[in-house]
Structure formats: structure tokens, C-alpha cells
C-alpha positions as CSV (number, residue, x, y, z in Angstrom):
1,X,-53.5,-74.8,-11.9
2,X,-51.8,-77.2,-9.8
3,X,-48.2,-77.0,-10.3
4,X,-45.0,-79.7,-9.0
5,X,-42.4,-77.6,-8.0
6,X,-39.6,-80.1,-8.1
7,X,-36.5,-78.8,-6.8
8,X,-33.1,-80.8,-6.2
9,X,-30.8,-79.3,-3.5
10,X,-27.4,-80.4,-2.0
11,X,-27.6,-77.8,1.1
12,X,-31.1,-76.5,1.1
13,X,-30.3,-72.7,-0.9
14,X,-31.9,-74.2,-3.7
15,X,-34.4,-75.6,-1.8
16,X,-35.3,-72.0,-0.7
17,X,-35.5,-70.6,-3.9
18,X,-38.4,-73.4,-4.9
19,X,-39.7,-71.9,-1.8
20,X,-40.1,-68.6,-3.1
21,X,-41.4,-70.2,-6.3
22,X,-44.1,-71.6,-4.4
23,X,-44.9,-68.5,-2.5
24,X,-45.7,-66.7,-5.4
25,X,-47.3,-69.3,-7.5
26,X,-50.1,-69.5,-4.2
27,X,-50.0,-65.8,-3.8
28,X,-51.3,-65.6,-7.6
29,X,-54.0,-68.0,-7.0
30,X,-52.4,-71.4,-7.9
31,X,-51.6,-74.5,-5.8
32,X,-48.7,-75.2,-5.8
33,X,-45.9,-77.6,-3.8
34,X,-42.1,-78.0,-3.4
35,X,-41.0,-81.7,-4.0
36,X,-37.8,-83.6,-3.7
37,X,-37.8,-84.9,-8.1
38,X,-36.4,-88.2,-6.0
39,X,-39.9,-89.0,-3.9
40,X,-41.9,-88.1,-7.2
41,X,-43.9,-91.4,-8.2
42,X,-45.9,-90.1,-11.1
43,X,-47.3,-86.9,-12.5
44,X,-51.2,-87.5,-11.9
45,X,-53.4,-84.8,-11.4
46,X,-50.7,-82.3,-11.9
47,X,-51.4,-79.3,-14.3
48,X,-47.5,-77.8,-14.4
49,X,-44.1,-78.8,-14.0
50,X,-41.4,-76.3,-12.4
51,X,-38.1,-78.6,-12.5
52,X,-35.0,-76.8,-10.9
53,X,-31.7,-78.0,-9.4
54,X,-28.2,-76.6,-7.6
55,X,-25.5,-77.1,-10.3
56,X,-22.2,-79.1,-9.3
57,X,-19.4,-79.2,-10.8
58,X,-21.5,-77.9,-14.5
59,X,-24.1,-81.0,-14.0
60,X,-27.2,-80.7,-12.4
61,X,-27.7,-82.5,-9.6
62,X,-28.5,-86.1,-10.2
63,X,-32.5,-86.3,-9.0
64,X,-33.3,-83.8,-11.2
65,X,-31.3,-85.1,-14.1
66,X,-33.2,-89.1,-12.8
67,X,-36.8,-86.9,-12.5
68,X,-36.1,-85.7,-16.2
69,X,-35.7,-88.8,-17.6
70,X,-38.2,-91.0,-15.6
71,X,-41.1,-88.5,-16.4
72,X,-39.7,-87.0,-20.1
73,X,-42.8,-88.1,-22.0
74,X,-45.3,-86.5,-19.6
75,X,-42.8,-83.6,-19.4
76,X,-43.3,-82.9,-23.0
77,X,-47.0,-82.7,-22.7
78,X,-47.1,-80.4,-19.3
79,X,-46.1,-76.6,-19.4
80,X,-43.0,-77.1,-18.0
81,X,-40.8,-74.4,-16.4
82,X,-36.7,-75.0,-15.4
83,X,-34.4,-73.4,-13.0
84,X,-30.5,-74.1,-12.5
85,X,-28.9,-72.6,-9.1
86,X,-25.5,-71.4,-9.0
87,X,-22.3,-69.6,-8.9
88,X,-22.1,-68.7,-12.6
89,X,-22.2,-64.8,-13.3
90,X,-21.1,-64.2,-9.4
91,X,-17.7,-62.5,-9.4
92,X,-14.7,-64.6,-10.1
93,X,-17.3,-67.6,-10.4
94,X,-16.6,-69.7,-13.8
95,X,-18.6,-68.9,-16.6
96,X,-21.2,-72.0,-17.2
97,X,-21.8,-72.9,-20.8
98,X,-26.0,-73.2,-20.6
99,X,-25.7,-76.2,-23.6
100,X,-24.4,-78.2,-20.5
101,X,-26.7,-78.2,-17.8
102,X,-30.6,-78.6,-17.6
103,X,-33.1,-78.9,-20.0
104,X,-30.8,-78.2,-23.1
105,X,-28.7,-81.7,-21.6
106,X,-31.5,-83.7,-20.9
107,X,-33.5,-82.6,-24.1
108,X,-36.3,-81.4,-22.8
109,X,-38.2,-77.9,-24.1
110,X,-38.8,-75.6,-21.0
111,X,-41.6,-72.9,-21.7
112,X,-38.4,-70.7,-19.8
113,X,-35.2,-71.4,-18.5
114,X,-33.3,-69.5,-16.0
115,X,-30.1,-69.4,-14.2
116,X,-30.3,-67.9,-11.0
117,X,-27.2,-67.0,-8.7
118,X,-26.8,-69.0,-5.5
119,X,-24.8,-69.2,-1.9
120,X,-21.9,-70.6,-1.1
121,X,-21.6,-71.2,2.5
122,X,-18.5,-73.2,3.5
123,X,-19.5,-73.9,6.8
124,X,-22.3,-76.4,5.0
125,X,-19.5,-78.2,3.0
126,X,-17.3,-80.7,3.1
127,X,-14.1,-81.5,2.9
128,X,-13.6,-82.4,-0.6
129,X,-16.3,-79.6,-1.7
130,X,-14.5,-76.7,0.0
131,X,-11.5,-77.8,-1.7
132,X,-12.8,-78.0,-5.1
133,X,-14.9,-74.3,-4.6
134,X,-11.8,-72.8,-3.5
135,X,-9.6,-74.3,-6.3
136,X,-12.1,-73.0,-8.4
137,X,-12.4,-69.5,-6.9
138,X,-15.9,-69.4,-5.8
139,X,-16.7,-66.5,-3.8
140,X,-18.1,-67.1,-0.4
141,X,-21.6,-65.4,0.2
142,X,-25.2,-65.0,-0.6
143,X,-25.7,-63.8,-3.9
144,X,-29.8,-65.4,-4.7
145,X,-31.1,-62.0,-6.3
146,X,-34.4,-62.7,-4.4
147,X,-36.5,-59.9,-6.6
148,X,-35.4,-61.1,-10.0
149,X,-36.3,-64.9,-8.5
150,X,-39.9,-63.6,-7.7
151,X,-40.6,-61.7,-10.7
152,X,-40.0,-64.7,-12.2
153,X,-41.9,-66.8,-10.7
154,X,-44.6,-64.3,-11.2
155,X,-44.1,-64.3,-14.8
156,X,-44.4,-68.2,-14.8
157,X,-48.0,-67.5,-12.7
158,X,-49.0,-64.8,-15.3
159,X,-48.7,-67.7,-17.8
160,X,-50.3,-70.5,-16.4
161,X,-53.3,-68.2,-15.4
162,X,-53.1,-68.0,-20.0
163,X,-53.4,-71.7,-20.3
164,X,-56.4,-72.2,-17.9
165,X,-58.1,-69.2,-19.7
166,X,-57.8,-71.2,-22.9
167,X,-58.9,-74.3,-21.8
168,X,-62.2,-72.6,-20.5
């Protein structure tokens, strides 16, 4: 099926994740392609939605937030999948309440939706966002679990390979 993998990303770690995403929805047999939700102009000829975005002070970012709300109608008709990036459930990081981020926020009905752990690399940021990450207490590192992010993406191939058997 062809699937939109439309990922917003501040510093590109959530850009790699959709990467991964994509990687495993080809290796399964799908076509499938990493977007910027911003440089989306319509949904045409696409099968799937994947929707997934770095999380910034407890918001996602705003083109996936604009992406959600431009294409919400045809969201609700796609299998859609959602993704949030972050530094919830990383050591010290602040516990995120789910109700305020993604698809709960912008009311849309994933098929899944997961929160995966990202990087914080503070030679990427600015000013003003090393301040506020070290106010906060974010821990500096890498922590994407890259196996759990594949599995899942596998799990989200295992699916769609479902809906095309049923509309055979």
C-alpha cells in the first residue's frame, strides 16, 4: 500500500525515526515515503497515513498539528498511524500527560499511537532551548530505542498487508 510518512522535526532525530519507519514499511513490501506534513498538498493516491512529530514543550510541533487539521476529513477515512518523539519516560525527563499531545489533542483516531524516546543533543540548540531543557532537567544523550521503533513499524506493515488482503 502506498503509505505518507509525514514526520515533523525540529533537529532531524525525528526525522530519522520516520526514516526507520520507512525502511521497514519498503522492506515488507510497501511503498512508502518520508514527507515534511508542511510540503503536503493533498492526500491523492495515498493508501496510509503515518503522522509523527518531536514534542516541544508538551505540543507537537506545529506542521504536524497544521497537517492534522488541513487533511482531518481524509485522515478519518485512511488507516492512519501516529508517533510523538521525546524525552518523556527518559530518566529525570518530565512525565508527559498523552491527553495533551497528538492525535488525542487534535481529535483524530490513530489505528496506534506511540511515544517513542528521543535525543537531546545541545550542541543542535539554541540558546533559549538549552535553557529551557536544562531548567527542565532533560538528560543529554541518545535514548531512540531503535528495536522497539522497528518492531513497530513492522507491526504497522503486518497491518496494512490485512487491509489490502481484504480489499481483494
Amino acid at each position: 500500500m502506498k503509505t505518507l510518512v509525514a514526520v515533523a522535526t525540529k533537529h532531524g532525530s525525528t526525522g530519522e525515526i520516520g526514516d526507520v519507519i520507512v525502511d521497514e514499511l519498503r522492506n515488507a513490501g510497501h511503498e512508502a515515503k518520508r514527507v515534511d506534513p508542511g510540503k503536503v498538498r493533498d492526500l491523492s493516491g495515498i493508501d496510509a497515513v503515518v503522522l509523527g512529530s518531536a514534542v516541544y514543550m508538551t505540543q507537537w510541533l506545529e506542521g504536524a498539528g497544521d497537517f492534522a487539521k488541513k487533511f482531518g476529513e481524509e485522515l478519518r477515512t485512511l488507516p492512519m498511524w501516529a508517533f510523538s518523539v521525546g524525552l518523556s519516560g527518559v530518566p529525570k525527563g518530565n512525565v508527559q500527560d498523552p491527553s495533551r499531545v497528538g492525535p488525542v489533542l487534535l481529535a483524530m483516531e490513530p489505528i496506534d499511537y506511540v511515544t517513542f524516546k528521543g535525543k537531546l543533543d545541545p550542541t543542535v540548540l539554541n540558546l533559549r532551548e538549552r535553557t529551557v531543557a536544562r531548567l527542565g532537567g532533560a538528560l543529554e544523550g541518545d535514548f531512540r530505542e531503535w528495536e522497539r521503533i522497528r518492531k513497530w513499524a513492522q507491526k504497522v506493515a503486518s497491518k496494512l498487508d490485512e487491509l489490502e488482503a481484504k480489499k481483494k
